[in-house]
C-alpha positions in Angstrom: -12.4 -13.3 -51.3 -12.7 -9.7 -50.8 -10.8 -6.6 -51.8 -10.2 -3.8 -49.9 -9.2 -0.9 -52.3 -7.5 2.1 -49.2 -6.7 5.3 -51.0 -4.5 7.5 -48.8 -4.2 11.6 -49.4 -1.0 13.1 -48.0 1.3 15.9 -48.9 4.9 15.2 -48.9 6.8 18.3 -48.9 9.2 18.7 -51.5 12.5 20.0 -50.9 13.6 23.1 -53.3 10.0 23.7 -54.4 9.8 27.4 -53.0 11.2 30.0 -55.4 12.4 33.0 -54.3 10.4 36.2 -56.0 12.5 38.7 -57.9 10.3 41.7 -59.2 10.9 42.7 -62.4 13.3 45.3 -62.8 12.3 49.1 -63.2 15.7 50.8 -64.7 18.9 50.2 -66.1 18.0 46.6 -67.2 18.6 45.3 -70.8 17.5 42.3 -72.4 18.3 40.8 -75.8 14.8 38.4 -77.6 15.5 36.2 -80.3 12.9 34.5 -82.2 13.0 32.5 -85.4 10.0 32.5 -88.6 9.6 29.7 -91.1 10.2 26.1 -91.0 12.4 24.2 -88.8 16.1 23.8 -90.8 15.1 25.5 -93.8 17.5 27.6 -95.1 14.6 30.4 -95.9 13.8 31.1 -92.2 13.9 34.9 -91.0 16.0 35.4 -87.8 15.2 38.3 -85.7 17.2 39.4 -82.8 16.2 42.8 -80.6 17.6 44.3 -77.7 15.2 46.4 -75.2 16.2 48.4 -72.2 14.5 50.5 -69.4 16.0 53.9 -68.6 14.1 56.4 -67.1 10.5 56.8 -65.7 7.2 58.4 -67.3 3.4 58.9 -65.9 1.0 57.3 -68.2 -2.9 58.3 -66.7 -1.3 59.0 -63.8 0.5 56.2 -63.4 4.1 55.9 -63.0 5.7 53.4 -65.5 9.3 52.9 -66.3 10.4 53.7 -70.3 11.0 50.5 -72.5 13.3 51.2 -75.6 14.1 48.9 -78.0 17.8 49.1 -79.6 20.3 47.3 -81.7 23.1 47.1 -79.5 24.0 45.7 -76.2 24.4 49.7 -74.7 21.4 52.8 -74.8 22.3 54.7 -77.9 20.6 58.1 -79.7 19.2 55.6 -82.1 17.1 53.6 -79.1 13.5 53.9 -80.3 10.8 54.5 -77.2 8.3 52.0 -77.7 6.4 52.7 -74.1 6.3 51.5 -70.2 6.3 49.0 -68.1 4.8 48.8 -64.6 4.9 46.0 -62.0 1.7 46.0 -59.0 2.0 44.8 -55.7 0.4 41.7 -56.7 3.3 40.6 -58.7 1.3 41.3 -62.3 3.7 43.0 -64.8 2.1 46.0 -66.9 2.8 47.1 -70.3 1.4 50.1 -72.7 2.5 51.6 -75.7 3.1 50.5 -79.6 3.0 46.8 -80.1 6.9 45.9 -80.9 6.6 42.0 -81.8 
């Protein structure tokens, strides 16, 4: 008896796979990172929370970039620190230069 093996290549389009595409924002945006160092459930661990916003613009080598500040509240204060800029090309690639801040 003989087996016939048929392998068939299709594409099946799946429903919701599209995303829409949402640059990344260039002012008045705040965002709060939270990371976690030591073992997991040990009471020792280090918790680290940070806030970081983007107000305003600046020209780094001629190259406009908006200001990232990191802060310790949920609002810009006198305290926010200016840790650089960020910069988003028209290829979708997000750019960031300044002090390293994690």
């Amino acid at each position: 008896m003989k087996t016939i093996l048929i392998i068939l290549f299709f594409s099946i389009p799946v429903f919701g796979s599209s995303q829409n595409y949402y640059s990344f924002p260039d002012s008045n945006a705040i965002w709060n990172h939270y990371f976690e160092i030591g073992e997991s459930k040990s009471f020792n661990n280090t918790t680290k929370y940070y806030s970081y916003g983007l107000m305003g613009d600046t020209i780094i080598n001629s190259i406009n970039y908006s200001k990232l500040y990191e802060f310790s509240d949920t609002v810009f204060t006198l305290s926010a620190e200016y840790l650089g800029g960020l910069r988003e090309d028209t290829l979708r690639k997000v750019y960031y230069t300044g002090k390293e801040f994690w």
